[in-house]
C-alpha positions in Angstrom: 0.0 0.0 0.0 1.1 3.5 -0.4 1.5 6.3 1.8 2.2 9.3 -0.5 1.2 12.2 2.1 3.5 10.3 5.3 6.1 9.9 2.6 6.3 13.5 1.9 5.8 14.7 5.5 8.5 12.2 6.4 11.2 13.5 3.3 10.6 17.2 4.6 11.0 15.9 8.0 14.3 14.1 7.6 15.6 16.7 5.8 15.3 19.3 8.7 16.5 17.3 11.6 19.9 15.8 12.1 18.5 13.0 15.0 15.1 11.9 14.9 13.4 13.0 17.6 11.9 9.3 18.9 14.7 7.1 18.6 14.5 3.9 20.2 16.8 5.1 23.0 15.1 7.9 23.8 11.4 8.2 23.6 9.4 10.8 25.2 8.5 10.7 28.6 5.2 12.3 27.6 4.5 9.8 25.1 5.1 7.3 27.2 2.8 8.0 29.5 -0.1 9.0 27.5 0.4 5.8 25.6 0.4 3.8 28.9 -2.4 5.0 29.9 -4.6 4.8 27.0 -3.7 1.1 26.0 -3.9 0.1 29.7 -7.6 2.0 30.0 -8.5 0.2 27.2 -7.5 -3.3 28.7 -9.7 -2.2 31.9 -6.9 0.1 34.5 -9.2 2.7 35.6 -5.9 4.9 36.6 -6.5 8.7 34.8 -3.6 10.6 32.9 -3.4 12.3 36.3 -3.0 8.9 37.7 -0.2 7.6 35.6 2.0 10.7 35.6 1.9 10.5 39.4 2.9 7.1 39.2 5.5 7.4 36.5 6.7 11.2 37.7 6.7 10.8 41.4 6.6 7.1 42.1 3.6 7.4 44.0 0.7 5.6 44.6 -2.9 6.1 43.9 -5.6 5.7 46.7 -8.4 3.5 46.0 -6.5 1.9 43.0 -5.3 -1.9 43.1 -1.4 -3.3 43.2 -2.7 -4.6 40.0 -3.5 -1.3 38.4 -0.1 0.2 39.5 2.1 -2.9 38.3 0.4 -2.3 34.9 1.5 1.0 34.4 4.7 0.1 36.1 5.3 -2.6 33.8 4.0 -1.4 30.9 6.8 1.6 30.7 9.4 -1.2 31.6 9.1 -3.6 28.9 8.6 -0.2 27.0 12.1 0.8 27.6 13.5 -3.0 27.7 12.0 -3.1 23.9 13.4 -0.3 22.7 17.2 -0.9 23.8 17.5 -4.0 22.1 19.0 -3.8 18.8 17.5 -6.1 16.8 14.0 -7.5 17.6 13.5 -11.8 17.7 11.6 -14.1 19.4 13.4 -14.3 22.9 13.1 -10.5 22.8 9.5 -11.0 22.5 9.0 -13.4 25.4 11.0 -11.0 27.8 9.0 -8.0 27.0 5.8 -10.6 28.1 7.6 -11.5 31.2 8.2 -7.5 32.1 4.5 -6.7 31.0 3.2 -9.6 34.0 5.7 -9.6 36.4 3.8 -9.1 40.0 0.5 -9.9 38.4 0.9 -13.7 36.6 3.2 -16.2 36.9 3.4 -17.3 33.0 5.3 -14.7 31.6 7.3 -15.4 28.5 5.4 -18.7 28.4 3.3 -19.4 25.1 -0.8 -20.3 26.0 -1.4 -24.5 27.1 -4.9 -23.8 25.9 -6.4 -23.4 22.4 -8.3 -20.6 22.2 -11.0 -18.2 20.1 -11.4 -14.7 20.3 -13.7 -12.1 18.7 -16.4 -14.7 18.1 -16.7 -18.8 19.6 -16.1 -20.4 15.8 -13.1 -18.0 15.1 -10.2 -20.3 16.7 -7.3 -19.3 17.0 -3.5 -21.3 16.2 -3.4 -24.2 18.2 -1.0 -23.9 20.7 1.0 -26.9 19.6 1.7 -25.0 16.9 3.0 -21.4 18.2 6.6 -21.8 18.2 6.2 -22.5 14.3 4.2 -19.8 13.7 6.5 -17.8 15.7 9.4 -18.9 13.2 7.2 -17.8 10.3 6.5 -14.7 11.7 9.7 -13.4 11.7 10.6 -15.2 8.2 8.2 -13.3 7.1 9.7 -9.7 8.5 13.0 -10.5 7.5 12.0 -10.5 3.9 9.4 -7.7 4.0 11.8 -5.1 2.5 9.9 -5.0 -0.3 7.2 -3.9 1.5 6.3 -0.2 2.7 7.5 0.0 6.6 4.0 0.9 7.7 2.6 -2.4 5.8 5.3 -4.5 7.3 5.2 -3.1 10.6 1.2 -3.8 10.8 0.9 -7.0 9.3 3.8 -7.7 11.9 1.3 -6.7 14.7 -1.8 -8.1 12.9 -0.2 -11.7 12.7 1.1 -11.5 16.0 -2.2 -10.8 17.1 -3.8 -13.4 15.3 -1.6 -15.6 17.2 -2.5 -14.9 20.5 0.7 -16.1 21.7 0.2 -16.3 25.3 -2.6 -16.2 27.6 -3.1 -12.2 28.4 -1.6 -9.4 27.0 -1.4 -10.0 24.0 -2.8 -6.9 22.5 -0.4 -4.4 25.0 2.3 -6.6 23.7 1.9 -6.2 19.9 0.9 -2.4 20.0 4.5 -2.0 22.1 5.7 -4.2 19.1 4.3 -2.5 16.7 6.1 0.7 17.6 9.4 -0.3 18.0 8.6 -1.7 14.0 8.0 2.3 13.3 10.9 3.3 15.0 12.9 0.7 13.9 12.2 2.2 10.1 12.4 6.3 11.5 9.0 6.8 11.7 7.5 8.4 14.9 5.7 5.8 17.0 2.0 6.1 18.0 -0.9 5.6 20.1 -4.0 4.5 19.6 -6.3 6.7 21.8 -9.6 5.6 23.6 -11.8 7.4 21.6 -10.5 5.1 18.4 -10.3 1.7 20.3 -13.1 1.0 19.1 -11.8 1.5 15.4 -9.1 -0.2 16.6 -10.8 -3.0 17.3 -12.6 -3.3 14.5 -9.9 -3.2 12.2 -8.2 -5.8 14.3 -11.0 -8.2 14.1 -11.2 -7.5 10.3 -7.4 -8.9 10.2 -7.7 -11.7 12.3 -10.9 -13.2 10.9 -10.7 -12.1 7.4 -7.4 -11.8 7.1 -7.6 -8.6 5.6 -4.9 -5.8 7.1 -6.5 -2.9 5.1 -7.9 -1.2 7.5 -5.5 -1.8 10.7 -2.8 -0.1 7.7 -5.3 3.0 7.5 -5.6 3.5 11.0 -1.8 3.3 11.9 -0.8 5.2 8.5 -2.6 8.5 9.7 -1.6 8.5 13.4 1.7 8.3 11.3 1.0 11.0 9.2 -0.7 13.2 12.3 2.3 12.7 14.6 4.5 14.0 11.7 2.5 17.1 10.8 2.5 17.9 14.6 6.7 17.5 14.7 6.8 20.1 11.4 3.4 22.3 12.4 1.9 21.9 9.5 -2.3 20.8 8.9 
């Protein structure tokens, strides 16, 4: 697919700034914590922005608010900046980032799902899970030789397919979007986050991939947060 107005905004971009801004070594505080929060309300944490910069800023807890809901946060900005130190992403890589995303809160992290499993809707059945280390081999068979590919397509089909997966037996969905930005990055492009007024988009175009197997839509949806967060960097509508 292409991407003619994030390809422009990215050329005029790159040609006014010696470093890129979000490289994997040194993302935005503020980033991070907006998209902690948003992907963590979205899985359920009822902590507000407020909430999470506390947390993050101060190391401070939140009254009224569960261990649980502060190890999320916690753990999501770990495995956030575990990921995006590690030069090269693979499938140990992968399992660590899980481990960091449950530690305090499950005791099967970096383990692949015992269970089959169907999501979406009862007759949609996911890989057996006899079968996920294999399709975990493929997966990344598949990035490696995705240069023909725009980044954006790669990068999303990357998270689609890891999605479809469902590698292990919660989240999944945290894990792929944190994926799915060190992909970006990985190619220069700004990361994003998907906010909760278009989870439900979101969703939708997740379900789309999984069941029809059709990324169209999950592409759309990352390809103008893309373009947004570029026109915000230069100031430009």
């Amino acid at each position: 697919m292409s991407h003619p107005k994030v390809d422009m905004l990215k050329r005029i971009y790159d040609k006014n700034q010696t470093e890129f801004v979000e490289s994997r070594e040194g993302i935005n505080r503020n980033l991070q914590m907006e998209s902690a929060y948003h992907h963590n309300a979205f899985e359920g944490n009822t902590l507000t922005y407020a909430d999470v910069r506390q947390v993050v800023m101060h190391s401070l807890a939140v009254g009224n608010k569960t261990l649980r809901e502060h190890f999320e946060i916690i753990n999501y900005i770990k495995a956030m900046n575990y990921l995006y130190q590690q030069p090269k992403l693979n499938e140990q890589v992968v399992k660590q980032v899980h481990r960091i995303l449950v530690e305090n809160i499950e005791e099967d992290g970096g383990v692949y799902r015992t269970k089959d499993v169907s999501i979406f809707a009862e007759y949609h059945k996911l890989p057996s899970h006899q079968f996920l280390p294999t399709e975990m081999i493929r997966l990344f068979e598949y990035y490696e030789n995705a240069e023909k590919e725009h980044p954006i397509d790669a990068a999303v089909t990357f998270h689609c397919r890891l999605l479809e997966m469902h590698p292990f037996a919660q989240k999944n969905e945290l894990l792929a979007k944190l994926v799915l930005n060190y992909l970006l990055m990985d190619a220069y492009y700004p990361c994003i986050f998907i906010p909760m007024h278009q989870q439900k988009e979101y969703t939708t175009a997740i379900e789309r991939a999984v069941i029809a197997k059709d990324y169209t839509p999950a592409i759309q949806l990352v390809s103008k947060q893309v373009e947004e967060n570029l026109a915000k960097r230069l100031r430009v509508g």
